[in-house]
Wavefront OBJ file of the C-alpha trace (Angstrom):
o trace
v 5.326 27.344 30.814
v 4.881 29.788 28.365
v 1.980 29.743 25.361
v 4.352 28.750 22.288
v 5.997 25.858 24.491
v 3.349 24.379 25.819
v 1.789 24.443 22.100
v 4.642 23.060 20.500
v 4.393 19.623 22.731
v 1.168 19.629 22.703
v 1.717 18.992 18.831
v 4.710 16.763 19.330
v 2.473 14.659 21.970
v -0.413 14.050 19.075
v 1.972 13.547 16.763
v 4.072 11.045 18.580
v 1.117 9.190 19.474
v -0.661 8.703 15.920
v 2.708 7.570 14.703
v 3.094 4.968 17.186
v -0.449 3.769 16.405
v 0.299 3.653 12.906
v 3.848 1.738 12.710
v 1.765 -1.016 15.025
v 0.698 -2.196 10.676
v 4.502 -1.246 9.080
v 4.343 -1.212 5.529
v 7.642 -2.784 4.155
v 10.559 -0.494 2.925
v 8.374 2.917 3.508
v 9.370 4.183 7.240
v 7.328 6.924 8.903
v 8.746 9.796 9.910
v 8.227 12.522 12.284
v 10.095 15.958 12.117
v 10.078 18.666 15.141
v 11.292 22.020 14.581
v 11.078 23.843 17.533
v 12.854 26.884 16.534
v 10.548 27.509 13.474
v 7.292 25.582 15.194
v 6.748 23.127 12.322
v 6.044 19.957 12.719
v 5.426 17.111 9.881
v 4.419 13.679 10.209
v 5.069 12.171 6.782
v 5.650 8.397 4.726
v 8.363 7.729 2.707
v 9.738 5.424 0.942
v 9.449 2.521 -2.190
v 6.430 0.227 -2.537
v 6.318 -2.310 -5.881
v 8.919 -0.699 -7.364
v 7.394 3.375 -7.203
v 8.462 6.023 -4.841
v 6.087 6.825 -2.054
v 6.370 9.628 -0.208
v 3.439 11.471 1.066
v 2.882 14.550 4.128
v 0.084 13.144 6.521
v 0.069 16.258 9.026
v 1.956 19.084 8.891
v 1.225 21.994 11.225
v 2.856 25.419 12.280
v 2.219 27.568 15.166
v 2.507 30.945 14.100
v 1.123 33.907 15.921
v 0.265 31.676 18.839
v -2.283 29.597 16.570
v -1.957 26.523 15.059
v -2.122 26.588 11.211
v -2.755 23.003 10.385
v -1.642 23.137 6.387
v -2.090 19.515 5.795
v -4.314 16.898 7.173
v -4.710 13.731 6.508
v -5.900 12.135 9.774
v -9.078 10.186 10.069
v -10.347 12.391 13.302
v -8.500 15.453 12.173
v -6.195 17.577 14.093
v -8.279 20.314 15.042
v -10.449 17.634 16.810
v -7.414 16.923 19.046
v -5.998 19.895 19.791
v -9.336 21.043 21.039
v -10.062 17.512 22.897
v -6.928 18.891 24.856
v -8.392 21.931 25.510
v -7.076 24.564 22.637
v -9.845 26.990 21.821
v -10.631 26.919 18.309
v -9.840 30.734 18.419
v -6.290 29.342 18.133
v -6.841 27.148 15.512
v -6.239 27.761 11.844
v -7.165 25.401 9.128
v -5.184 26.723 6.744
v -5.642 23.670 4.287
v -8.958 25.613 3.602
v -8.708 29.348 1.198
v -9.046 32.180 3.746
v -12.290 33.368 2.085
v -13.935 29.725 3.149
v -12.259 30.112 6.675
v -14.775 32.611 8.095
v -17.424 30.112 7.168
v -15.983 27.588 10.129
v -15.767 27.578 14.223
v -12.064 27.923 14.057
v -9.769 31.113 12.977
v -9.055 32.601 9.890
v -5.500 34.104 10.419
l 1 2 3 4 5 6 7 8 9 10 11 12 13 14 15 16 17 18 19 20 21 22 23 24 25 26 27 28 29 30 31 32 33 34 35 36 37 38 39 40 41 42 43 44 45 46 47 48 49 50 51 52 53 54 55 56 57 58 59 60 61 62 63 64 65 66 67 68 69 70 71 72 73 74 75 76 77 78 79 80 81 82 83 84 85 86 87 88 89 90 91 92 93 94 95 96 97 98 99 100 101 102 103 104 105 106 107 108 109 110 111 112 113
């Protein structure tokens, strides 16, 4: 199995996982939703939805791989998901928290492009 494919299920396996976890305490009309796109390698994991009367709709994770790296862009996750990709063995060379400006990126253990 090549690099980008056995990246790209790595991040549908978290992803899959958290969001079972998390519809175990459903919050009425507001569904969770996970989208794969394996032929751009972007994944989202996002809410959305109406709660007492107001639209909810909020991205919890959404990562790319790009380059061969992850670029997490949005995080919301209590443990993070640089913590899991590298508790499944991804080097943090090949990690990109791209939430964070690129001149504050050099500052961390991970990559910065």
């Amino acid at each position: 199995m090549d690099k980008l494919t056995q990246y790209q299920n790595l991040i549908k396996q978290i992803l899959t996982e958290y969001q079972r976890i998390s519809s175990q305490v459903p919050v009425a009309d507001v569904d969770e939703v996970l989208m794969f796109d394996d032929d751009r390698s972007q994944y989202l994991w996002f809410n959305i939805g109406w709660k007492e009367g107001k639209r909810v709709k909020g991205v919890s994770v959404y990562i790319r791989i790009k380059n061969e790296k992850f670029y997490i862009e949005e995080d919301l996750t209590e443990e993070g998901m640089a913590t899991e990709l590298m508790r499944l063995n991804v080097p943090a060379s090949d990690i990109v928290l791209a939430f964070q400006p690129p001149e504050v990126r050099k500052y961390t253990e991970f990559a910065t492009v």
